[in-house]
C-alpha positions as CSV (number, residue, x, y, z in Angstrom):
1,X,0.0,0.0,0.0
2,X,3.0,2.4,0.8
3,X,4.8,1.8,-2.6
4,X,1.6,2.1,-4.2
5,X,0.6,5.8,-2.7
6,X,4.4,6.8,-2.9
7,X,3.7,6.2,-7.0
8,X,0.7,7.6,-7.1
9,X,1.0,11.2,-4.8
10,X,4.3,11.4,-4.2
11,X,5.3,13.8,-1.8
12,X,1.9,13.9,-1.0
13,X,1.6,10.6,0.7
14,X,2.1,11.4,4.1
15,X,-0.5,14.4,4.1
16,X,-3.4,11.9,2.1
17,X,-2.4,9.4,4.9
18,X,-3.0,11.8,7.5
19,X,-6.8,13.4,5.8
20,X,-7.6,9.3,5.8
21,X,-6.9,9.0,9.4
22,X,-8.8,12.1,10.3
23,X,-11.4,10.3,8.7
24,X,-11.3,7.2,10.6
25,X,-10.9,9.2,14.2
26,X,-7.9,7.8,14.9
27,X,-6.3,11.0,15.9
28,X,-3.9,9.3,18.1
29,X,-1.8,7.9,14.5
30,X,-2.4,11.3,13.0
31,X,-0.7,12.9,15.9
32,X,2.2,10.4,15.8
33,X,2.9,10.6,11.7
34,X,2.9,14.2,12.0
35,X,5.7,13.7,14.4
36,X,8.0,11.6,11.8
37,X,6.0,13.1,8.2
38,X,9.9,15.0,7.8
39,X,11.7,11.7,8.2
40,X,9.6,10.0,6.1
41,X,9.6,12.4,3.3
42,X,13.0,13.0,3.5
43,X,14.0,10.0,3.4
44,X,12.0,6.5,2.4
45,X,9.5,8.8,-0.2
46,X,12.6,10.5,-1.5
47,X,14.9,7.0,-1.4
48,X,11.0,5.3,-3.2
49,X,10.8,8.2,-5.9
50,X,14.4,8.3,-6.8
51,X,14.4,4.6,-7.3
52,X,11.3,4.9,-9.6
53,X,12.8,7.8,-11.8
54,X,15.8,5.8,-11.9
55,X,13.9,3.1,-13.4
56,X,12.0,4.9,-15.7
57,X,15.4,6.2,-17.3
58,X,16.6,2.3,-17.5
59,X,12.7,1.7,-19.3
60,X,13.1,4.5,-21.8
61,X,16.8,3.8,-22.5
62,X,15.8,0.2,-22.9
63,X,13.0,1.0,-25.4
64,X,14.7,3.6,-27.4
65,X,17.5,0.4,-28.2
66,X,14.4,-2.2,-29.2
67,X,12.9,0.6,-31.1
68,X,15.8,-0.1,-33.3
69,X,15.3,-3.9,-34.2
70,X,13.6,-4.5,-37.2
71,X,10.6,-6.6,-37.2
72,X,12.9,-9.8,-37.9
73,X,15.3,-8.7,-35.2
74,X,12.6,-8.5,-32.6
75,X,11.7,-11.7,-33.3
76,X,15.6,-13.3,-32.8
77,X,15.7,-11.0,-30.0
78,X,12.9,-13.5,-27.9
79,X,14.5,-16.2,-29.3
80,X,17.7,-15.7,-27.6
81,X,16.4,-14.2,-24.5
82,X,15.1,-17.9,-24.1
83,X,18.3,-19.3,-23.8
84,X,19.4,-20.3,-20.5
85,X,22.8,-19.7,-21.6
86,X,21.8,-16.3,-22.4
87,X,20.1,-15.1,-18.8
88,X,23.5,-17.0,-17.4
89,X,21.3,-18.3,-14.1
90,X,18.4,-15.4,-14.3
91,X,14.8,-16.9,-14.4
92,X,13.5,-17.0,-17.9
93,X,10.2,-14.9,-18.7
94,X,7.5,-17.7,-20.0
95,X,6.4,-18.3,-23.4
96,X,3.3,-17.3,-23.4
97,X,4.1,-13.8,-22.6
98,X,7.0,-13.2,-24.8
99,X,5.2,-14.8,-27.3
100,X,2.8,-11.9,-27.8
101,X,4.8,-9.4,-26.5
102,X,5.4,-6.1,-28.1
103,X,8.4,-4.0,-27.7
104,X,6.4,-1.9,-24.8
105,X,5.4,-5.1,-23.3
106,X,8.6,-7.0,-24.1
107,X,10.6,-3.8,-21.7
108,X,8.3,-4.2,-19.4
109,X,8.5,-8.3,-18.9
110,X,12.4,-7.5,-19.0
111,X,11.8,-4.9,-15.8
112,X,10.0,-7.1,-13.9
113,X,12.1,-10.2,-14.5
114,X,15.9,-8.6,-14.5
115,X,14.9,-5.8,-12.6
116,X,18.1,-3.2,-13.3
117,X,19.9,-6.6,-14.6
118,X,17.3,-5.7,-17.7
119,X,20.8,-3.4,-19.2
120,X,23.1,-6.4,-18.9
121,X,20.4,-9.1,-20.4
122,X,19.7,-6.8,-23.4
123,X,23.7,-6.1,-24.3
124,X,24.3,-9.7,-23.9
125,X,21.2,-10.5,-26.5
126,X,22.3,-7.6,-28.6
127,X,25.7,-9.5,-29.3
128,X,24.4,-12.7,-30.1
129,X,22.2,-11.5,-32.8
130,X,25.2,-9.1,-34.1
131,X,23.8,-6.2,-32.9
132,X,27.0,-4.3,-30.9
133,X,26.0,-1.2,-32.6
134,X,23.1,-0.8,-30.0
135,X,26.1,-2.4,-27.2
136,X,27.9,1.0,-27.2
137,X,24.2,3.2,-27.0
138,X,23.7,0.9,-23.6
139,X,27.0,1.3,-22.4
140,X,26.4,4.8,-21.1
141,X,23.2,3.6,-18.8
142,X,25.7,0.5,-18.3
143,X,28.2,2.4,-16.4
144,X,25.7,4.8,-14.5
145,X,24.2,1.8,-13.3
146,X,27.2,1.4,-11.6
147,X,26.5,4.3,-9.4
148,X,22.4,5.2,-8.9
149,X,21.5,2.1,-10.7
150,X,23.9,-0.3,-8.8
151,X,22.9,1.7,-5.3
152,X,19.0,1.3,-5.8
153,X,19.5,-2.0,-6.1
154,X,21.7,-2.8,-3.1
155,X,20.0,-0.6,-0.9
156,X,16.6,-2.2,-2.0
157,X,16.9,-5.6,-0.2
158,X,19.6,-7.1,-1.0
159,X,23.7,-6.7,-0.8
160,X,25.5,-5.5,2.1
161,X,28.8,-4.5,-0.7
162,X,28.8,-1.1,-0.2
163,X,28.8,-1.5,3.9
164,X,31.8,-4.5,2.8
165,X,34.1,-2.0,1.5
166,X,34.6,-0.4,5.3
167,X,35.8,-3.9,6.6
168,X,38.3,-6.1,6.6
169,X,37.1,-10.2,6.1
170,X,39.1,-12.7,8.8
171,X,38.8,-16.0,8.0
172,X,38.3,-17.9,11.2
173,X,40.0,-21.0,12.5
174,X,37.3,-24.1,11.9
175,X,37.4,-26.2,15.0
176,X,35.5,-29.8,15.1
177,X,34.6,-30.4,11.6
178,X,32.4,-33.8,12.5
179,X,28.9,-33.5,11.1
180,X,28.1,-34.9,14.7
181,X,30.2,-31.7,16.8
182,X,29.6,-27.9,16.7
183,X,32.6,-26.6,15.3
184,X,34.0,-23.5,16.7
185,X,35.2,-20.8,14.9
186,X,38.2,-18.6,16.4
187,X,39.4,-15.3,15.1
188,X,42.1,-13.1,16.3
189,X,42.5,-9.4,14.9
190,X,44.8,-6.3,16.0
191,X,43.0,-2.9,16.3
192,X,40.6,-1.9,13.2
193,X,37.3,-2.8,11.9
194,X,37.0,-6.5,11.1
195,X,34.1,-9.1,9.4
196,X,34.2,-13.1,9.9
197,X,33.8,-14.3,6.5
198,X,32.0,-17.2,7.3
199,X,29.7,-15.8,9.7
200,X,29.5,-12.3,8.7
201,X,29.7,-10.7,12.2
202,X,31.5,-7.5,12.9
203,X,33.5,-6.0,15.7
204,X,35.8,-2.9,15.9
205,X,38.1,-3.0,18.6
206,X,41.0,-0.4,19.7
207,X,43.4,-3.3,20.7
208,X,44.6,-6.8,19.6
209,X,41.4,-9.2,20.6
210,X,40.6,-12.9,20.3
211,X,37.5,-14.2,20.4
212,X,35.2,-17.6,19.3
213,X,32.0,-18.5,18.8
214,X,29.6,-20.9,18.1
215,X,26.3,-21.2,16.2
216,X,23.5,-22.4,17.9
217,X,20.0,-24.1,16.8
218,X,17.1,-21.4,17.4
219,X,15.1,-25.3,18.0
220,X,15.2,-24.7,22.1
221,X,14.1,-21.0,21.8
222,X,11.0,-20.5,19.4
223,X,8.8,-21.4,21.7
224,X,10.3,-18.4,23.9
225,X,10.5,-16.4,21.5
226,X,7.1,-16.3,20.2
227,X,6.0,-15.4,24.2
228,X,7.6,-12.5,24.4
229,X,6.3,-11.7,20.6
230,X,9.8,-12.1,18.7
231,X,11.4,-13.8,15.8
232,X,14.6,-14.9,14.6
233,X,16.2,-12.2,12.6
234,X,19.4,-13.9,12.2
235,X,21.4,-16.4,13.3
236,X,22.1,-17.8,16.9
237,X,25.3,-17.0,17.8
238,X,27.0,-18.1,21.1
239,X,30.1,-15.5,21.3
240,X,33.3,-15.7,24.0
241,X,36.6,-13.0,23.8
242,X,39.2,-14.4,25.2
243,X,41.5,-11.8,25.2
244,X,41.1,-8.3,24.7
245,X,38.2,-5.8,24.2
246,X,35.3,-5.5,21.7
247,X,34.2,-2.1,21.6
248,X,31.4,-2.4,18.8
249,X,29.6,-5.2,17.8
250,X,27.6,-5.9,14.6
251,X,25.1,-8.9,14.3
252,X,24.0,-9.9,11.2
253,X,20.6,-10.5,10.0
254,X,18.5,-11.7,7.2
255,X,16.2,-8.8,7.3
256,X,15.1,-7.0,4.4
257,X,14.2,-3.5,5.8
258,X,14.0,-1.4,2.6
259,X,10.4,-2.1,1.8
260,X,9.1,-1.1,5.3
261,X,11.6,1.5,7.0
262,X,9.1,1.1,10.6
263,X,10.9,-2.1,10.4
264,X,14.1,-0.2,12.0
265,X,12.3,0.3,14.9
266,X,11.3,-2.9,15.6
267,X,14.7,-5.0,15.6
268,X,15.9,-6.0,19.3
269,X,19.2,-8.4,20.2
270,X,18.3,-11.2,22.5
271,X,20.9,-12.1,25.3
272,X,20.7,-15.0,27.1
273,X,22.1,-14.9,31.1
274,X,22.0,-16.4,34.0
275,X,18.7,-14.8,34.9
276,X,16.9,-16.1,31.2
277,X,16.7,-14.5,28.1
278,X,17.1,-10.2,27.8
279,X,15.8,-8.3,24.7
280,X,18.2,-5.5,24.4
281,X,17.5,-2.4,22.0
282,X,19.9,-1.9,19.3
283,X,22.3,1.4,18.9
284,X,22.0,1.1,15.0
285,X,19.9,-1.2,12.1
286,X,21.9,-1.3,8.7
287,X,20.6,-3.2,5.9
288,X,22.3,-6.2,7.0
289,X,23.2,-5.8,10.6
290,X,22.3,-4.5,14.1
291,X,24.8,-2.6,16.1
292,X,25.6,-3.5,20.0
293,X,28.0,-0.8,21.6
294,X,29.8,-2.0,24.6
295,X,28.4,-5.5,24.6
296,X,28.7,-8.1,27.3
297,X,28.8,-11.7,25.5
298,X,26.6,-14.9,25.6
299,X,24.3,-16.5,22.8
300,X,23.4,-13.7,20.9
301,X,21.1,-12.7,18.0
302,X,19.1,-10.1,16.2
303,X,15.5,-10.5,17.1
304,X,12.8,-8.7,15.0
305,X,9.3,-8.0,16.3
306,X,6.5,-10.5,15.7
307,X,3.2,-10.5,14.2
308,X,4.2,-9.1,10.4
309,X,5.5,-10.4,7.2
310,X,9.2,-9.4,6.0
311,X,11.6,-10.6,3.1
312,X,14.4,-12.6,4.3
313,X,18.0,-13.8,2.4
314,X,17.4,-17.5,1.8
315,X,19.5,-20.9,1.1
316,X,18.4,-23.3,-1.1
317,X,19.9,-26.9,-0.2
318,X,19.8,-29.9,-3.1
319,X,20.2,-33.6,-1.8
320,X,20.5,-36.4,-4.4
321,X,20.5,-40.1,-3.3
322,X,23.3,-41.6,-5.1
323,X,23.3,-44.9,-7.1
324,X,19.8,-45.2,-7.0
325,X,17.5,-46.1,-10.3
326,X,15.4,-42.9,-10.6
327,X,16.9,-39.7,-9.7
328,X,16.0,-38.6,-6.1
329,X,16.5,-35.0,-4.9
330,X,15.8,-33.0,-2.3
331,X,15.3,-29.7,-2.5
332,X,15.4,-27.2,1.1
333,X,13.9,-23.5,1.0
334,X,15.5,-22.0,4.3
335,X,15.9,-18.5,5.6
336,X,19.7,-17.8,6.0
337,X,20.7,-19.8,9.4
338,X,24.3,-21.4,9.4
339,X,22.6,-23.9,12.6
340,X,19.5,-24.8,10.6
341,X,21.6,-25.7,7.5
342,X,24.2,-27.4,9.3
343,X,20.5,-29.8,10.8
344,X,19.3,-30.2,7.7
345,X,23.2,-31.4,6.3
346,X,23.4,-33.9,9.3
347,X,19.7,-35.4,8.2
348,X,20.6,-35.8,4.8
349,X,23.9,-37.0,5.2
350,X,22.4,-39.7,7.5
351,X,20.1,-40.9,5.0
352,X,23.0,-41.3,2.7
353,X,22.2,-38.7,0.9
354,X,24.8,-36.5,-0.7
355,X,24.8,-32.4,-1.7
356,X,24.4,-30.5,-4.6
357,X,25.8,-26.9,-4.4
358,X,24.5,-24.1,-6.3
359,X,24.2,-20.8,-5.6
360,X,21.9,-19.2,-3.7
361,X,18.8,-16.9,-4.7
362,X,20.1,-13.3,-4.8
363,X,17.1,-11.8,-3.9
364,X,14.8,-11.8,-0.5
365,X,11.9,-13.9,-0.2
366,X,8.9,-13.2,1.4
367,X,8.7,-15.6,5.0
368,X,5.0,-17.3,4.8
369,X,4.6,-17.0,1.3
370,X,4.1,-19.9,-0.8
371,X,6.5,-20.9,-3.1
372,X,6.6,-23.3,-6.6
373,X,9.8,-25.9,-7.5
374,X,9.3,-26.9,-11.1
375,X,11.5,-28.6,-13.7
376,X,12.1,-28.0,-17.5
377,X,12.2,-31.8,-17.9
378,X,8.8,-34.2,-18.7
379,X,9.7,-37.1,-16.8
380,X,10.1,-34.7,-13.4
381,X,7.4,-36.0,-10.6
382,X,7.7,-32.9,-7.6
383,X,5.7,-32.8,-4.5
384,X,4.4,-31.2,-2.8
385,X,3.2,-28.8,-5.2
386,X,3.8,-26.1,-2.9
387,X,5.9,-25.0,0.2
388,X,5.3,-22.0,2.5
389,X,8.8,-20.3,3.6
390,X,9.2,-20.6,7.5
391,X,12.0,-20.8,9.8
392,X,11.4,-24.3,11.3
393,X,14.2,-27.0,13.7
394,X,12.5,-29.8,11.1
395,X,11.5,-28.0,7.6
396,X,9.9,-29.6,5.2
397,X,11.4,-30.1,1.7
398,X,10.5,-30.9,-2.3
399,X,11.1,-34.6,-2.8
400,X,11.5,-34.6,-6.6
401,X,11.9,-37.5,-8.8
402,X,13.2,-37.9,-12.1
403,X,13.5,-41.4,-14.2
404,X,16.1,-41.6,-16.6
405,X,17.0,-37.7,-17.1
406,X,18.3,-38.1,-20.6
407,X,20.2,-34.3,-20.3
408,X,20.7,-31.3,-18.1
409,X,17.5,-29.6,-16.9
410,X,16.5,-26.3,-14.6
411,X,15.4,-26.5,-11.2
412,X,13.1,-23.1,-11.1
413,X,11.6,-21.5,-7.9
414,X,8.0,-19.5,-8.0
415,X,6.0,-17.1,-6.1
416,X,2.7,-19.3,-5.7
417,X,0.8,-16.1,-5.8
418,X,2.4,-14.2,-8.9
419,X,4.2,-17.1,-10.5
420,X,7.0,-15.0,-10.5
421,X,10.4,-16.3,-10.6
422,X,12.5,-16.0,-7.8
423,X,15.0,-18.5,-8.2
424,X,16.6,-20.7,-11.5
425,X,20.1,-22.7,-11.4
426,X,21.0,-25.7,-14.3
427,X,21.8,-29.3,-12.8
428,X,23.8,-31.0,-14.6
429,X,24.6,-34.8,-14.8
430,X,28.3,-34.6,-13.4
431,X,26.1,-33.0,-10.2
432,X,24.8,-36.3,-9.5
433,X,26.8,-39.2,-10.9
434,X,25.9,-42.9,-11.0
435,X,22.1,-41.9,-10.8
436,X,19.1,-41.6,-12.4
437,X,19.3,-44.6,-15.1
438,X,17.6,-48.0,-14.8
439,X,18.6,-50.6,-15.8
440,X,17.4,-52.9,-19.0
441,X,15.5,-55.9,-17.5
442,X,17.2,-59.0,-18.9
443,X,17.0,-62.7,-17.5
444,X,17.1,-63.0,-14.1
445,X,19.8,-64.3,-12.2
446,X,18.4,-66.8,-10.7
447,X,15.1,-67.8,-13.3
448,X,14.6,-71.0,-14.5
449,X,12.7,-71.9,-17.3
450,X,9.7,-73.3,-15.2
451,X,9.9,-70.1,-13.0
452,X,5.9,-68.8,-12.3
453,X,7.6,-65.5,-12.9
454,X,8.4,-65.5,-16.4
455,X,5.4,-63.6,-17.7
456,X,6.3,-60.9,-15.5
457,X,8.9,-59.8,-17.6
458,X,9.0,-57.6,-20.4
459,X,11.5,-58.2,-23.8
460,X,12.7,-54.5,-23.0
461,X,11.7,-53.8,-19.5
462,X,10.0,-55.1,-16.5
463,X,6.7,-54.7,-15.8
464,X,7.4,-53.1,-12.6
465,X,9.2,-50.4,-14.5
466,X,7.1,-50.0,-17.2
467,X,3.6,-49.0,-14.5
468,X,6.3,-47.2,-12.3
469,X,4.2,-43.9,-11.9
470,X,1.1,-45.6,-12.4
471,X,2.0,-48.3,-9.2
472,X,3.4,-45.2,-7.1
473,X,-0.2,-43.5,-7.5
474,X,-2.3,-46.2,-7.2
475,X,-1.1,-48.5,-4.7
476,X,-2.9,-48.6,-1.6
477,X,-2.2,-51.8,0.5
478,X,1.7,-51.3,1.1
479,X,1.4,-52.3,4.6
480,X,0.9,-55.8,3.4
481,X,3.2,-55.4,0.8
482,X,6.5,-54.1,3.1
483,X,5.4,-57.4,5.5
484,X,5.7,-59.9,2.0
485,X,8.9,-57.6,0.8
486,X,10.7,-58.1,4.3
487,X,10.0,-61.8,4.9
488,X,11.4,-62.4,1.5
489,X,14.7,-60.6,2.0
490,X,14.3,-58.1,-0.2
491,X,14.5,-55.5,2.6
492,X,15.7,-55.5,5.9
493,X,14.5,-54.6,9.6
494,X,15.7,-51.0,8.8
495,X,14.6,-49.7,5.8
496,X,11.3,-51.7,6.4
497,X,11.2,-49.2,9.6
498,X,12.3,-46.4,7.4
499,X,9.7,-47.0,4.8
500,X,6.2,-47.4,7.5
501,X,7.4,-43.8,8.7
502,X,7.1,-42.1,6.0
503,X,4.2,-39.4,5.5
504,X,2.5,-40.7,2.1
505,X,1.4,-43.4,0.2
506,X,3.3,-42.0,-2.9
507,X,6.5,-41.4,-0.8
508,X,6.8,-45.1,0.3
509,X,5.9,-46.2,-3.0
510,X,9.1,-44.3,-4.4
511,X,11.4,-45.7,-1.8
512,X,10.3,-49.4,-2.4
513,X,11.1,-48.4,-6.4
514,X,14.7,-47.4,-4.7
515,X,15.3,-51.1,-3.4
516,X,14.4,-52.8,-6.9
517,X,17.8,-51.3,-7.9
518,X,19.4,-54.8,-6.8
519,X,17.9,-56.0,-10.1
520,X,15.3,-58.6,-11.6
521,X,15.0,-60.9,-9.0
522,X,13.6,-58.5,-6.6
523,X,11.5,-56.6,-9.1
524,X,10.0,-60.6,-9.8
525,X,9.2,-60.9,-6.3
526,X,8.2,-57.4,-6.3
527,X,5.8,-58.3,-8.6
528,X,4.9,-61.6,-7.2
529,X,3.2,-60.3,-4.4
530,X,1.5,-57.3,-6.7
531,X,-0.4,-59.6,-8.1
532,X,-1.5,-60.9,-4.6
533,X,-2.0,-57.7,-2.7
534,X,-2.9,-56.0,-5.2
535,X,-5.1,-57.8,-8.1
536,X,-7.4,-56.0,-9.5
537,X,-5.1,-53.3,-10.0
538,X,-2.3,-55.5,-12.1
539,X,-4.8,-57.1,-13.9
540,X,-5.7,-53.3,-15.0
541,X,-2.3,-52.6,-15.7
542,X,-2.0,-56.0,-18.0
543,X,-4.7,-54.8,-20.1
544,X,-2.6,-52.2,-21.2
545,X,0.7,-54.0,-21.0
């Protein structure tokens, strides 16, 4: 509602704000706004209208260049702004609106999408359909995009470089590497102003200092948190100086305060004593820290009032099982916590399930809002179909499944709400090596050629394999069928344990799939008792067979 009365009044907003209020008789918020109306105009209208003439030079610029392309050229121009190799990473507007678009609309998808990375798309689509000549006219917005450009875009929820530039980056001494022990991570630093460059905390001290920390799960404290009407606004820290004095203290947070500047005022750092947990107010709020002067140490944190949505920095975490038939991911949206990332490694890892790194999404995401995974690739199979972004000790994940990937595909990440794109990184097949590809059935091991099983298999594939997706959904009686499925060996104690936990049908259907990797002879006794426990359903499938 502010951005949207900032566009449309301007300077005006504060004084319509104030007539509205009149209106409602709540002259106790008039009185206050008319307090702060200077601040606010001075500075968050001002910062908002800046921005927006800033991108309407970037719109004009941009249009000016298409109005250039022939109708031929415009055509190439969609073409290659397809091209994941193009956008290098950035999400990829959808076919259905470029298809129609006009130049107008075209600039306009660009802004949305690329934001004030529309300059950089557009040169790098210029040279691919041999159009540097319209390179050098965009170079001139190119280069002021380093300064008002680049600025409107850091300060606007997102990097902390200009802030970086002040400090110098330590890295720390990593102590207890085990995925079972907290590390700790020691620094040591003469007089100045330093930054951890795992961690990203800050200090400026007057003398040589040493100091460690630890981070620490927000699992115990939620609960506490949420009584005395706070949130996590960064991570958990639990900070000792050994020697020496700190005289500042910066703690970072995943806070994106640009789009609500009230938001300063509710940040707090929570220490925990002796006596229980203290909410402390903070000296300063920058865009990615809170400042403590004179601070005495424990587990610390920036806290951020309850009871309103906010944009947050965000990891996503990929898990593929390796060596398995069908390719098994996991896929974690997670706000920005070192602890909760180091939890979710320790669960993975313990399933056997080894990580993917890509990079993380460069933009804030909205906690509670819901959010799309989708693949560019037929055979994908992703649920849920949607996740809501929380900071949880036990979040839930994407369980995506892909039989026989045949090439490299996108993972892509959505706003429910506005499909928008938020998030888009290529996997490739080297990222997951030795899965994803089942085998050919052939004879089995084992078969005779009296065996009751023969009919069971296929001249090309299995029967099993052939109604994979069609078993997964429509199986119901799997209770029965783990029992058969243990007693004959196929399984064992534990991953029959494994597999009753699970939430859904569908998800212990998948895993069963998993254990047929050992080859025919399972899949025949899969397949035996198929026919048993489930009858009417196989002699559906044999129909179509």
């Amino acid at each position: 509602m502010v951005d949207l009365m900032v566009e449309r009044y301007g300077q005006r907003s504060v004084e319509v704000i104030r007539e509205v209020l009149t209106d409602m008789n709540r002259t106790d918020l008039d009185q206050r706004l008319s307090e702060t109306s200077l601040r606010l105009t001075g500075k968050h209208l001002t910062s908002l209208l800046q921005k927006d003439l800033t991108m309407t030079s970037v719109k004009e610029k941009l249009l000016e260049t298409l109005e250039d392309l022939s109708y031929g050229e415009i055509n190439e121009f969609k073409f290659v702004l397809q091209s994941p190799e193009t956008t290098s990473g950035h999400p990829i507007i959808p076919k259905r609106q470029m298809k129609m678009a006009q130049r107008v609309d075209l600039v306009e998808l660009m802004m949305q999408t690329y934001g004030e990375r529309s300059v950089e798309v557009t040169n790098e689509v210029l040279k691919k359909i041999n159009r540097s000549d319209l390179v050098q006219r965009l170079s001139e917005i190119s280069s002021g995009s380093k300064g008002p450009l680049r600025s409107a875009e850091l300060e606007g929820c997102g990097s902390t470089m200009q802030e970086s530039s002040d400090w110098t980056k330590l890295e720390p001494e990593v102590n207890g590497t085990d995925a079972d022990e907290d590390s700790t991570y020691s620094l040591q630093s003469e007089a100045g102003r330093f930054e951890c460059s795992v961690s990203a905390l800050r200090w400026v001290c007057k003398e040589t200092v040493s100091l460690e920390y630890q981070f620490v799960s927000w699992e115990e404290h939620m609960e506490r948190m949420k009584s005395m009407q706070y949130k996590p606004a960064g991570p958990l820290m639990n900070i000792t100086v050994n020697a020496g004095k700190l005289d500042e203290v910066y703690l970072p947070h995943w806070i994106c305060i640009d789009d609500n500047p009230t938001i300063i005022n509710k940040f707090a750092a929570l220490h925990m004593d002796d006596c229980g947990d203290v909410v402390e107010k903070v000296s300063e709020v920058t865009s990615s820290h809170v400042k403590l002067s004179e601070p005495v140490f424990s587990p610390r944190a920036a806290l951020v009032k309850a009871g309103f949505r906010v944009k947050t920095k965000s990891y996503v975490l990929i898990y593929y099982k390796p060596n398995t038939p069908v390719l098994k991911l996991h896929v974690y949206v997670i706000p920005k916590d070192p602890a909760l990332q180091k939890t979710v490694d320790k669960t993975e890892i313990s399933d056997r399930y080894e990580k993917i790194r890509k990079p993380h999404p460069d933009k804030y995401l909205k906690m509670k809002q819901g959010y799309i995974l989708t693949a560019d690739i037929n055979t994908a199979d992703i649920s849920p179909e949607e996740l809501t972004l929380r900071h949880e000790s036990d979040p839930n994940f994407y369980e995506v499944f892909i039989k026989n990937p045949d090439r490299d595909f996108y993972l892509t990440l959505s706003q429910s709400s506005t499909k928008q794109q938020v998030w888009s990184h290529k996997i490739q097949k080297d990222d997951y090596p030795n899965s994803g590809y089942l085998e050919a059935a052939g004879p089995s091991p084992g078969a005779t050629g009296g065996n009751t099983v023969a009919e069971s298999v296929c001249t090309d594939e299995h029967f099993v394999d052939k109604h994979q997706l069609r078993l997964i959904k429509r199986v119901t009686n799997i209770a029965s069928i783990l029992d058969e499925l243990l007693d004959k060996k196929v399984i064992n104690n534990e991953k029959w344990e494994e597999i009753r936990k699970m939430p859904t049908p569908d998800a212990k259907m998948r895993e069963v799939y998993i254990c047929m990797r050992a080859g025919d002879e399972c899949k025949n006794i899969f397949f035996e008792i198929l026919k048993r426990q489930e009858k009417l359903l196989i002699e559906d499938l044999q129909k179509k067979n």
